[in-house]
PAMI-949945 format. One record per residue (C-alpha): x, y, z; residue number from 1. Coordinates in pm, 1 decimal, padded with zeros to 6 digits. Example, Ala and Ser with C-alpha at 12.3 -4.5 7.8 and 13.67 -1.06 7.14 Angstrom:
# PAMI-949945
[gulum [01230.0,-00450.0,00780.0],1]
[gulum [01367.0,-00106.0,00714.0],2]
***
This chain:
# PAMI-949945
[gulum [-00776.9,08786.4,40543.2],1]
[gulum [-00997.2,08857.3,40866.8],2]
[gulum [-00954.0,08813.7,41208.1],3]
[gulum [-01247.6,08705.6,41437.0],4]
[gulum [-01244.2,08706.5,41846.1],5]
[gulum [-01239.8,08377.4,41980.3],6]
[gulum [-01517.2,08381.5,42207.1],7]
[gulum [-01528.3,07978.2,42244.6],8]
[gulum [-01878.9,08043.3,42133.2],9]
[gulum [-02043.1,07725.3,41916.5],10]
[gulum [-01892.5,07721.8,41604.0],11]
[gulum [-02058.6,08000.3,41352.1],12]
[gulum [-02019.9,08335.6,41575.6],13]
[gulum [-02377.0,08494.3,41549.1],14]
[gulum [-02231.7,08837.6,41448.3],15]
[gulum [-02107.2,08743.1,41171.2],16]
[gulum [-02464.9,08672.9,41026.6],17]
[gulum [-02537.9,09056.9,41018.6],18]
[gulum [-02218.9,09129.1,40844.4],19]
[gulum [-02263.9,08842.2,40581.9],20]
[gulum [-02652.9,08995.1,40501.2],21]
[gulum [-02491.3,09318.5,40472.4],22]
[gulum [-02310.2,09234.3,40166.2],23]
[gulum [-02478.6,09246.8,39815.2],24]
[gulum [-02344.0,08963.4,39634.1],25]
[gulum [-02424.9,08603.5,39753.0],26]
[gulum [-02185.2,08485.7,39986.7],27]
[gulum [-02178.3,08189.6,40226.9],28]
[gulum [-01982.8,08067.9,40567.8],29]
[gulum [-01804.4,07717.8,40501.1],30]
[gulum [-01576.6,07574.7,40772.3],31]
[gulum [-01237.9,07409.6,40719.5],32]
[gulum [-01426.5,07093.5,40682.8],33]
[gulum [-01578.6,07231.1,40362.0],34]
[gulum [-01940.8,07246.5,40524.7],35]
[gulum [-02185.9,07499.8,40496.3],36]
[gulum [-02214.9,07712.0,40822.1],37]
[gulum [-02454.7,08000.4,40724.6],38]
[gulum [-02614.1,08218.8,40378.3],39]
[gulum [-02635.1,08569.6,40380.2],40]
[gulum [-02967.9,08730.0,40214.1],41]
[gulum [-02842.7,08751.7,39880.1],42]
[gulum [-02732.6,08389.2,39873.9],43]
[gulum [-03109.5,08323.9,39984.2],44]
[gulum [-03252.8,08521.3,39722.1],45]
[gulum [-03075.6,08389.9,39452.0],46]
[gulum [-03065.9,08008.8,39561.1],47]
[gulum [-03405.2,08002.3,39790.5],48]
[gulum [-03438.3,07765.1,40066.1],49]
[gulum [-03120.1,07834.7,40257.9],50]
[gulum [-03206.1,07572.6,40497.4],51]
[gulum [-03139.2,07286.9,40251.5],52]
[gulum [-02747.4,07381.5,40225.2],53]
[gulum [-02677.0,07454.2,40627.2],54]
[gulum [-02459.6,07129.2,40718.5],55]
[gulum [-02368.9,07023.3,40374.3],56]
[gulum [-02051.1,07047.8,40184.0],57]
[gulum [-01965.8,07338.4,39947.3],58]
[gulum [-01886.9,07055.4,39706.1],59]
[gulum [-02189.6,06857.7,39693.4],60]
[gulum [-02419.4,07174.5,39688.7],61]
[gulum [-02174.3,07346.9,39382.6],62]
[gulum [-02114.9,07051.9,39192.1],63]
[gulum [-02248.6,06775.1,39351.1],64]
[gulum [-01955.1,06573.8,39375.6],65]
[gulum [-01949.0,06336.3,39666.8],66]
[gulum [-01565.0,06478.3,39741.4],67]
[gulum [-01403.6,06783.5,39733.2],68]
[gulum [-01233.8,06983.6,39392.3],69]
[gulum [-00964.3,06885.4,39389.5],70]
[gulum [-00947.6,06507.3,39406.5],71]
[gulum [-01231.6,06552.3,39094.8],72]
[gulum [-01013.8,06713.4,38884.7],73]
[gulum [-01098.9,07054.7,38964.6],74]
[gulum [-00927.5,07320.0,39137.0],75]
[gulum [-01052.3,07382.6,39484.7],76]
[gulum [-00986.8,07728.7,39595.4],77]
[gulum [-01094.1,07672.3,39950.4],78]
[gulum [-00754.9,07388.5,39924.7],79]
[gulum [-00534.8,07702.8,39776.3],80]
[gulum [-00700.4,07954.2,40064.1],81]
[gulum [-00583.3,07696.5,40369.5],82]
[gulum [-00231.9,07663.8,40261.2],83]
[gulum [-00134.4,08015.7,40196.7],84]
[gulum [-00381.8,08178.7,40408.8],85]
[gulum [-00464.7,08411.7,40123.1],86]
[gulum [-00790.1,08490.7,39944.5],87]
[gulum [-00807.9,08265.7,39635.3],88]
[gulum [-01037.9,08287.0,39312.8],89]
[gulum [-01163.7,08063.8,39047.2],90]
[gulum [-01402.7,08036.3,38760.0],91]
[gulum [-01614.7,07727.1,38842.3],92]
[gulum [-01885.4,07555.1,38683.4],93]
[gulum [-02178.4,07558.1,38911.0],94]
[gulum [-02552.8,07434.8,38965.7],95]
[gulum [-02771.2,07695.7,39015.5],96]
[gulum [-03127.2,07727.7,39013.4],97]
[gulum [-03097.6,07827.8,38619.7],98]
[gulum [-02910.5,07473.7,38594.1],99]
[gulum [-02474.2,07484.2,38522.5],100]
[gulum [-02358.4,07775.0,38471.9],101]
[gulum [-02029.6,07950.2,38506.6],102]
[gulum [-01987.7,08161.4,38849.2],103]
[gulum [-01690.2,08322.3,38972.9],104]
[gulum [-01586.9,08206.6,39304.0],105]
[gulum [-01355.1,08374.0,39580.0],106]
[gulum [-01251.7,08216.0,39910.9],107]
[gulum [-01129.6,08428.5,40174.5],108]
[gulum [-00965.6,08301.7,40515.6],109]
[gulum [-01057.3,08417.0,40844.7],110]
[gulum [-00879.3,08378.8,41113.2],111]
[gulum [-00928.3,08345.5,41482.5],112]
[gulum [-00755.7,08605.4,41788.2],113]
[gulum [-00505.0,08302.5,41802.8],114]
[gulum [-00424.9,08358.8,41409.9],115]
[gulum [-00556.7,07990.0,41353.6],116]
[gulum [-00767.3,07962.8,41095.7],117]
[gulum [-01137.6,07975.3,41130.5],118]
[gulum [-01400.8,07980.3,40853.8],119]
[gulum [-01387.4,08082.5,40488.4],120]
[gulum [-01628.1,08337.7,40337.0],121]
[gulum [-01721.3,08195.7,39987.8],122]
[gulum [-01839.1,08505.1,39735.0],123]
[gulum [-01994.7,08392.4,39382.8],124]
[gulum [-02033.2,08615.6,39087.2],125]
[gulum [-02246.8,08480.2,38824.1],126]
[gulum [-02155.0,08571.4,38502.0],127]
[gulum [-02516.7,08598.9,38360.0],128]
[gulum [-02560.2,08906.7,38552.7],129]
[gulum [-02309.1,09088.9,38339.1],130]
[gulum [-02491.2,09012.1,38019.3],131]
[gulum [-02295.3,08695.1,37965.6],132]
[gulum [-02287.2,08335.9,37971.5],133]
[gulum [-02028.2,08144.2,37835.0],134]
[gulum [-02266.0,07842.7,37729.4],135]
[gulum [-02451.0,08082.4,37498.0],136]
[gulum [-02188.9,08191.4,37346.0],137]
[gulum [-02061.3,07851.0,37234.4],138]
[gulum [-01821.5,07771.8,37466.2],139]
[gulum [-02014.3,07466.7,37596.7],140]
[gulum [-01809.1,07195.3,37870.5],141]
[gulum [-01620.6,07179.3,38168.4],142]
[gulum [-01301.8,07028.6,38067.4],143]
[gulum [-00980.2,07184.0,38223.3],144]
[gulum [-00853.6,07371.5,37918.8],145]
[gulum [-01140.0,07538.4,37885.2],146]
[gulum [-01186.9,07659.0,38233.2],147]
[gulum [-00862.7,07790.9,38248.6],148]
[gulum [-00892.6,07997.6,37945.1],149]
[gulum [-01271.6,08162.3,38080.2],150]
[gulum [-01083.7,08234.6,38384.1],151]
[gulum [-00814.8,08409.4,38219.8],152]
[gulum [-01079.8,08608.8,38028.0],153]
[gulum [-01278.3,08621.8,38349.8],154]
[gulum [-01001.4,08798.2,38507.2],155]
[gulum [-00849.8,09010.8,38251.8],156]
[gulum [-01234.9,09195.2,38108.9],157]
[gulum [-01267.3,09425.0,38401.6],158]
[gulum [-00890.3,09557.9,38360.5],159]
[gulum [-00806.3,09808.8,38014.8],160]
[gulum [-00523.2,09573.8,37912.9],161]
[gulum [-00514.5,09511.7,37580.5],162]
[gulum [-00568.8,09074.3,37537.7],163]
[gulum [-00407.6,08897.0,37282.8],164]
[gulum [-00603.6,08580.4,37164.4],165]
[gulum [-00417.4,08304.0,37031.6],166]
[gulum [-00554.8,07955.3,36858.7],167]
[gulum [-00617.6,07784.1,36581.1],168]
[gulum [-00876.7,07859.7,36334.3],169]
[gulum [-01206.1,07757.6,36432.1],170]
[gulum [-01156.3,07797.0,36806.9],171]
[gulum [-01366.0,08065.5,36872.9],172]
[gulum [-01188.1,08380.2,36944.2],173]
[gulum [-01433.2,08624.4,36804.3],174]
[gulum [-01665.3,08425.5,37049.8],175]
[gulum [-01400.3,08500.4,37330.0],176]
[gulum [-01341.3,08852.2,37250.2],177]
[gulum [-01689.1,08942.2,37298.5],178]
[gulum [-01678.9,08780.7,37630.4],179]
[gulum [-01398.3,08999.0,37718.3],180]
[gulum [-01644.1,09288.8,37620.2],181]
[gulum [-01970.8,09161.9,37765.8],182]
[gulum [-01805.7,09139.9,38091.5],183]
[gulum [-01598.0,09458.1,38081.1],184]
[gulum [-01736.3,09772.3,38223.8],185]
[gulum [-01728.5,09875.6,37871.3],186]
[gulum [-02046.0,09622.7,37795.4],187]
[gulum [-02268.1,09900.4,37707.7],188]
[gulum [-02055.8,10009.6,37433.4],189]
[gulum [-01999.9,09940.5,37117.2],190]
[gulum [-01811.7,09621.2,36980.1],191]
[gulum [-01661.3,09637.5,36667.6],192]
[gulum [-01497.1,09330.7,36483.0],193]
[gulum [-01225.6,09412.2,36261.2],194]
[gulum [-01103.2,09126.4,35945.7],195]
[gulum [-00759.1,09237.4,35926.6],196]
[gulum [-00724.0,08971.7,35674.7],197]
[gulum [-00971.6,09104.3,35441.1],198]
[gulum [-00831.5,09503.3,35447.0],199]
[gulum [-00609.4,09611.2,35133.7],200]
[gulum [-00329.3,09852.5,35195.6],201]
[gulum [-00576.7,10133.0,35018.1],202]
[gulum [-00835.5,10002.1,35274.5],203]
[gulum [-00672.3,10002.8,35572.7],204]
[gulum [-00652.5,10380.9,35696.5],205]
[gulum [-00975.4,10466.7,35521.0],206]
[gulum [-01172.7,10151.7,35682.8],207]
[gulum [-01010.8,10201.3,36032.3],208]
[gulum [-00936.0,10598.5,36062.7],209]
[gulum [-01210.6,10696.6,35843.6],210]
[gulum [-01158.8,11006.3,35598.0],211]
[gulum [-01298.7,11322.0,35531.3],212]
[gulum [-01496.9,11447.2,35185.7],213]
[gulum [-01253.8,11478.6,34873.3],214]
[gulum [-00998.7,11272.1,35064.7],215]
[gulum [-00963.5,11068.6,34738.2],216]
[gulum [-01162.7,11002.0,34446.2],217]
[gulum [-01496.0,10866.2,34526.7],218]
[gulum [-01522.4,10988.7,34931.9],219]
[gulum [-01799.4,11227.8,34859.4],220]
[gulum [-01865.1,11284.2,35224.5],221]
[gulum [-01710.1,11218.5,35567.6],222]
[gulum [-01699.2,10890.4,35698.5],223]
[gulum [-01631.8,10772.8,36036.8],224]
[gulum [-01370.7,10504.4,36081.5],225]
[gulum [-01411.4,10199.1,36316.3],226]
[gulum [-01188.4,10293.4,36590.0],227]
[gulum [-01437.8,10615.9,36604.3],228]
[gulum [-01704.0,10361.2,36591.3],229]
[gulum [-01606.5,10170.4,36878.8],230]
[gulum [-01540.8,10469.9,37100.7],231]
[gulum [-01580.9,10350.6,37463.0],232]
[gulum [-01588.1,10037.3,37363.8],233]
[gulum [-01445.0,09751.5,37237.6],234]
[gulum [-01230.5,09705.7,36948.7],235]
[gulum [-01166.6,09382.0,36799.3],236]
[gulum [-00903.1,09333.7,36503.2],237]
[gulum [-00938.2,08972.3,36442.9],238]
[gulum [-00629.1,08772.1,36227.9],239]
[gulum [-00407.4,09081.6,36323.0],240]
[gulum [-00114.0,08825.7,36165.3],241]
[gulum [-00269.6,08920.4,35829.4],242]
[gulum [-00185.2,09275.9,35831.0],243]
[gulum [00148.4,09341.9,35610.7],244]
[gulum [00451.5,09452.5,35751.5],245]
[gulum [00463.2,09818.1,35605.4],246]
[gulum [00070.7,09850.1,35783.6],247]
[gulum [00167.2,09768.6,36105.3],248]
[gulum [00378.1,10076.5,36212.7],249]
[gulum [00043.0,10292.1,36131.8],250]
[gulum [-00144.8,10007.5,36382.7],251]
[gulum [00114.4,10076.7,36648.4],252]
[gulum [00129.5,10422.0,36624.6],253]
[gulum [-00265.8,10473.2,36726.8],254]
[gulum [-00189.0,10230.6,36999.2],255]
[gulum [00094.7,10441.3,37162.5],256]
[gulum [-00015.0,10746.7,37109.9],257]
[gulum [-00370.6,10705.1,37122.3],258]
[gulum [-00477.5,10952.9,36845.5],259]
[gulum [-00547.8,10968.8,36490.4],260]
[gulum [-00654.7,11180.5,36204.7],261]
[gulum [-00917.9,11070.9,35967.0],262]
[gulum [-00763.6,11037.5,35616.0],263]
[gulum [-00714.4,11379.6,35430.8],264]
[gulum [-00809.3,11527.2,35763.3],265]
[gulum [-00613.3,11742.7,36011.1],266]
[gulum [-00779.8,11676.4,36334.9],267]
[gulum [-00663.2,11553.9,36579.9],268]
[gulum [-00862.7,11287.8,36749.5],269]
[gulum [-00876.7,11095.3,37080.6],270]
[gulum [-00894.5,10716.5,37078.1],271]
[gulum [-01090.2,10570.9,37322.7],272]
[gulum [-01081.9,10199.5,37297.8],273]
[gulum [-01023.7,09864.4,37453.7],274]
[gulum [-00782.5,09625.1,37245.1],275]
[gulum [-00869.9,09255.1,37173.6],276]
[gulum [-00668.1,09090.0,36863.2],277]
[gulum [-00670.0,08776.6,36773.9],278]
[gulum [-00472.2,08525.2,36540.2],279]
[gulum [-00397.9,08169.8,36466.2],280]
[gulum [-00016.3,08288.9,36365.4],281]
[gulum [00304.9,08229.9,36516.4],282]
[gulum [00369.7,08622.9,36575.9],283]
[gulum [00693.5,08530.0,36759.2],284]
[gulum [00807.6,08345.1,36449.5],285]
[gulum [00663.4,08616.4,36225.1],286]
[gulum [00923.0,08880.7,36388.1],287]
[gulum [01187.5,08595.0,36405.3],288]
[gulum [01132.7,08594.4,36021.1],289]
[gulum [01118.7,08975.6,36003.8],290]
[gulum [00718.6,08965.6,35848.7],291]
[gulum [00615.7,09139.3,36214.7],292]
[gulum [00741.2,09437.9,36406.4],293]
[gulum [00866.9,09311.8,36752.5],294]
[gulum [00756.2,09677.7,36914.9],295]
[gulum [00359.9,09625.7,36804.6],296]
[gulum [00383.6,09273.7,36979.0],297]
[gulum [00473.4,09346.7,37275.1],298]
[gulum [00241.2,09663.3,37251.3],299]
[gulum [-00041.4,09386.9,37236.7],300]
[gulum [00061.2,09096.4,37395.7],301]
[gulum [00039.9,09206.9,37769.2],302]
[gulum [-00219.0,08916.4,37845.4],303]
[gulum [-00216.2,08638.8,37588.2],304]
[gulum [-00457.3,08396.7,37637.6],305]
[gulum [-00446.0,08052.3,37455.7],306]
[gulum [-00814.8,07868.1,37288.0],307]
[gulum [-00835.5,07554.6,37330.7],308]
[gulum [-00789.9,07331.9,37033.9],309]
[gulum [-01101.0,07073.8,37019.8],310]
[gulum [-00896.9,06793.4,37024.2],311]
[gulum [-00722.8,06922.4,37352.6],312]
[gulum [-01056.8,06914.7,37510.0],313]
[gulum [-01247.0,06587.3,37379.6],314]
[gulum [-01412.9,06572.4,37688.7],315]
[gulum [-01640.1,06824.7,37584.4],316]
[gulum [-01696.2,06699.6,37274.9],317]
[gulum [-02047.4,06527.1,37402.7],318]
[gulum [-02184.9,06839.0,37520.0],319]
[gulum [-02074.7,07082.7,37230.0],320]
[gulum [-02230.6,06808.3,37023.2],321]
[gulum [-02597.7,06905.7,37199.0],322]
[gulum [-02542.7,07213.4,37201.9],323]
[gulum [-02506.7,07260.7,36822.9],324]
[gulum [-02788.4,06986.7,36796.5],325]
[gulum [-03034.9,07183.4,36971.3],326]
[gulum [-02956.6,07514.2,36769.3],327]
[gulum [-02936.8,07303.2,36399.2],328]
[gulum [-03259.9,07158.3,36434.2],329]
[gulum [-03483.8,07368.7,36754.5],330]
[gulum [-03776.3,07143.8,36778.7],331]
[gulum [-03634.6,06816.9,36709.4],332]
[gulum [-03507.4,06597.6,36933.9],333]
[gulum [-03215.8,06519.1,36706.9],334]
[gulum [-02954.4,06269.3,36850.8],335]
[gulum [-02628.3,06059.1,36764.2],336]
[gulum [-02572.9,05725.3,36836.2],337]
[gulum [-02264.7,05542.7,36989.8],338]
[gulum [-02113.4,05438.3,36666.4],339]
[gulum [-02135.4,05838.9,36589.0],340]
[gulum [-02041.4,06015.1,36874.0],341]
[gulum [-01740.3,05707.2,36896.3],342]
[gulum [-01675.3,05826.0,36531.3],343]
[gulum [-01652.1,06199.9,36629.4],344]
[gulum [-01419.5,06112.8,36955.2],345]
[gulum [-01193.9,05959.1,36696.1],346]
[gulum [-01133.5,06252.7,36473.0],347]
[gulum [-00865.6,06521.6,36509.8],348]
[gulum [-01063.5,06834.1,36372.2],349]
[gulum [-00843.3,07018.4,36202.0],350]
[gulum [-01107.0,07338.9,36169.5],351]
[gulum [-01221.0,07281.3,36572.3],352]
[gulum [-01588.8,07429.4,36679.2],353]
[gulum [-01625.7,07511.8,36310.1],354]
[gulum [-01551.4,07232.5,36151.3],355]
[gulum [-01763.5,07009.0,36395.6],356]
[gulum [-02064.8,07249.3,36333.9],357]
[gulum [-02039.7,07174.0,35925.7],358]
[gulum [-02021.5,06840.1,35997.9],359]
[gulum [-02349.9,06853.0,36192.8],360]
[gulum [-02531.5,07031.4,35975.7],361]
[gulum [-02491.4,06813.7,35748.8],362]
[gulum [-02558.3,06526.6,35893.9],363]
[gulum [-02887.0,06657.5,36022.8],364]
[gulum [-02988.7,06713.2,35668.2],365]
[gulum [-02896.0,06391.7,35554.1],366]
[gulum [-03057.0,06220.5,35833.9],367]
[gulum [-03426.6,06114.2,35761.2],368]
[gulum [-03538.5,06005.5,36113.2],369]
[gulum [-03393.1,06240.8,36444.3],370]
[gulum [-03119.6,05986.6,36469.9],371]
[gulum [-02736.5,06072.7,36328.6],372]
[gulum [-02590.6,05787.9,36233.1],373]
[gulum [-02185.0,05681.5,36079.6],374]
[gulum [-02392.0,05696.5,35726.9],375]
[gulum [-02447.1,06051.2,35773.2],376]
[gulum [-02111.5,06159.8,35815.7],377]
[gulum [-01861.5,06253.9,35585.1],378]
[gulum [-01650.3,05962.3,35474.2],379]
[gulum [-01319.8,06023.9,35625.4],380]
[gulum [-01504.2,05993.7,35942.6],381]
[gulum [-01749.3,05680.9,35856.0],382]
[gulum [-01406.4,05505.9,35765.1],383]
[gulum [-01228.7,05613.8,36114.4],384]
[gulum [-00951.2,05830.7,35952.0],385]
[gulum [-00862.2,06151.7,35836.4],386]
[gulum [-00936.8,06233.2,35453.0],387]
[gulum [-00575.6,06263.5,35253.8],388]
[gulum [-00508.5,06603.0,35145.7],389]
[gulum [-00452.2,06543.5,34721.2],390]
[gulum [-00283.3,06848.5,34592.5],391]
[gulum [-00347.9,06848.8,34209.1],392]
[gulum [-00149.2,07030.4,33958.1],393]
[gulum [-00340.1,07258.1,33664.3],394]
[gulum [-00236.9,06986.9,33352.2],395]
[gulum [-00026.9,06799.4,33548.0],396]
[gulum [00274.3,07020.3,33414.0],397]
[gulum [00654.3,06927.7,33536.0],398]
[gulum [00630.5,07227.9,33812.3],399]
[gulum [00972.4,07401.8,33962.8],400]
[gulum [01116.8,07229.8,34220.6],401]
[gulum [01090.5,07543.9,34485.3],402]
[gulum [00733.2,07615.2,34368.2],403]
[gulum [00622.9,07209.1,34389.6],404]
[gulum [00766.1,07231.7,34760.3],405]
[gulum [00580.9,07542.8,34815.4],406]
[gulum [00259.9,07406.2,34726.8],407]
[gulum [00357.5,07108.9,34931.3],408]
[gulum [00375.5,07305.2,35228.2],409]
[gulum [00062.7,07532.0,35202.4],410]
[gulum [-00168.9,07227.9,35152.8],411]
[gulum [00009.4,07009.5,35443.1],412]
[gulum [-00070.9,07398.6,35642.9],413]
[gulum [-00420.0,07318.3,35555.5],414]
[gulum [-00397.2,07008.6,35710.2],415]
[gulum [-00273.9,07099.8,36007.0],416]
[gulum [-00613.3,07411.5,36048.8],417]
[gulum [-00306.4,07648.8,35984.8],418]
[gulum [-00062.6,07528.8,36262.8],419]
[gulum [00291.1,07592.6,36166.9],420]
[gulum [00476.7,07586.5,36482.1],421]
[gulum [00364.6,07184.6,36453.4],422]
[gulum [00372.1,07198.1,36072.8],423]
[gulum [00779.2,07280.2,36134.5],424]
[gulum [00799.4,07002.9,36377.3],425]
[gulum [00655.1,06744.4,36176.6],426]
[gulum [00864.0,06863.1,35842.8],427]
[gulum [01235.4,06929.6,36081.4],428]
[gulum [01280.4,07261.8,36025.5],429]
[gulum [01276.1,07573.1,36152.7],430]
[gulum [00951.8,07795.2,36191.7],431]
[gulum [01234.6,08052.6,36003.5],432]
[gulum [01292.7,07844.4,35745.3],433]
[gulum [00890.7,07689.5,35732.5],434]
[gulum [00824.6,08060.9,35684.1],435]
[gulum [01043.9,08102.2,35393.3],436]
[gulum [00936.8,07787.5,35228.3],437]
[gulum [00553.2,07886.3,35235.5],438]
[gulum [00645.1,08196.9,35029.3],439]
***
């Protein structure tokens, strides 16, 4: 908060103008009637003709709504900055000169000698200036859900805490945790994606430690492991659910102490690192079912962030459908019509981003003309519904009871794009007892 003299001179105090075109990132004067009182250089370079904004409202120039943030189902900072008379900061999707685009926006008050509020000085940050832009990574719309979560990673990259990325499969978290890196000051590192899911208990120390020459039969020379790999950087263990319980304490154990010896080594070795996992698993119903170590979650779970679901964002269904469009078929001006896109709206998409991509492909490969049409998508959309799941049984043999149930349960999971905390709901049981069940 700032305090200006009251000098009952017109309304934008000239001195103010030296100070704003001091500062290096693009800022601008609004008054408590949202309008635009002055630009500062940078906000001149990066926009050009200043002249055109002086007079108009911070809403119509940002997002050219014809009223302010918040009654357009946005959050408006400058709203949150007049009633607690504290600096306030959102991610906001803006037009710029480059077209919409993501920019990180902080109001701060300023206050008269009578402590009555003033002015606000507006700051943006535009994300493409850290080597990152959300829509290029895939993370095409505007709807609320998804805004919240880019702030959250927005505000979390420039810290060391470790983030914890929770969703469904399909949501994109790898796409997320690279965002996380690409706007970290660790950008110009390495990033390194680790598959829990896909490393063996023989695998695990070896692939992530690294080992030295006659470790074990077959390591004929040393090899680096990936957390030396992603020193300074980033790394990313992706499905960290996956990893089995007796792994885990060797997972936790680099994370609090921060070293680690390569395998048949006796070095001593300094991790530097910063943590992003990542899983579409109930952890807190994996440790209320004993299958994950309580300690190791709340090792990583200092800033959990939530994805999105597509279905919790169908607003941006329109524009992710362009999006992928464009990169299916560059060139060709490849479109769906309303019975389509009405189709699409309809659907529940159990595998999200990745499941609407399949679907597109296809259907731009089926499509002889550069219009999509119902015929080109898979049936269970054509016919408005959801295809049944049909579990079929090798012969047909009279199965166990427990393992006809278990069976049950996995494919409804599949259903559900691996969901159990709903899969419980909808079968009226425990996530303890779903966990048991699945085996």
């Amino acid at each position: 908060m700032i305090r200006v003299m009251n000098d009952k001179s017109p309304a934008f105090p000239g001195e103010l103008q030296s100070l704003l075109d001091a500062l290096p990132e693009p800022r601008i004067l609004v008054g408590t009637d949202y309008r635009i009182l002055a630009t500062n250089a940078a906000y001149r370079h990066a926009f050009g003709n200043p002249r055109a904004a002086l007079g108009r409202t911070c809403y119509e120039i940002s997002h050219h709504f014809d009223k302010p943030c918040d009654q357009c189902g946005e959050s408006c900072p400058l709203q949150t900055a007049m009633k607690t008379l504290q600096p306030s900061r959102v991610l906001h999707l803006h037009y710029t000169p480059r077209g919409q685009e993501y920019v990180d926006v902080e109001l701060i008050p300023i206050l008269d000698d009578q402590g009555k509020l003033a002015y606000f000085v507006e700051t943006m940050r535009f994300l493409h200036e850290k080597s990152v832009q959300p829509v290029a990574l895939g993370m095409e719309g505007r709807s609320p859900a998804l805004a919240q979560m880019l702030t959250l990673l927005n505000r979390v990259a420039p810290a060391i805490t470790p983030v914890l990325l929770l969703g469904e499969s399909g949501t994109g978290k790898e796409l997320a945790a690279q965002a996380v890196h690409a706007l970290s000051p660790r950008r110009n590192k390495p990033f390194v994606p680790v598959d829990c899911s896909g490393l063996s208990e023989g695998l695990f120390e070896a692939e992530l430690f690294g080992y030295e020459k006659g470790a074990f039969t077959g390591a004929n020379q040393r090899k680096a492991g990936l957390v030396e790999a992603s020193n300074g950087g980033t790394l990313f263990l992706d499905e960290l659910g996956d990893i089995p319980l007796h792994l885990q304490v060797k997972l936790l154990r680099l994370l609090e102490a921060g070293t680690f010896r390569r395998v048949g080594g006796v070095e001593t070795l300094h991790a530097d690192f910063r943590l992003v996992a990542a899983t579409h698993r109930n952890l807190e119903g994996m440790m209320e079912a004993g299958t994950f170590r309580r300690d190791l979650f709340y090792r990583i779970s200092a800033f959990p962030i939530h994805l999105p679901a597509l279905r919790e964002r169908r607003e941006d269904l329109s524009l992710l459908v362009e999006a992928l469009l464009k990169r299916l078929a560059p060139g060709r001006p490849v479109h769906l019509t309303e019975a389509a896109m009405e189709r699409l709206m309809r659907y529940d998409f159990p595998g999200n981003v990745r499941e609407l991509r399949n679907i597109l492909e296809r259907a731009v490969l089926l499509a002889d003309a550069d219009t999509v049409d119902v015929a080109q998508l898979p049936e269970a959309l054509a016919s408005g519904i959801r295809a049944p799941v049909v579990q079929s049984f090798p012969g047909q043999e009279i199965l166990p009871l427990d393992e006809a149930e278990r069976l049950y349960v996995r494919s409804a999971l599949r259903q559900l794009g691996g969901d159990k905390q709903e899969l419980a709901r909808r079968l009226g049981v425990s996530e303890r007892t779903l966990y048991r069940k699945l085996g």
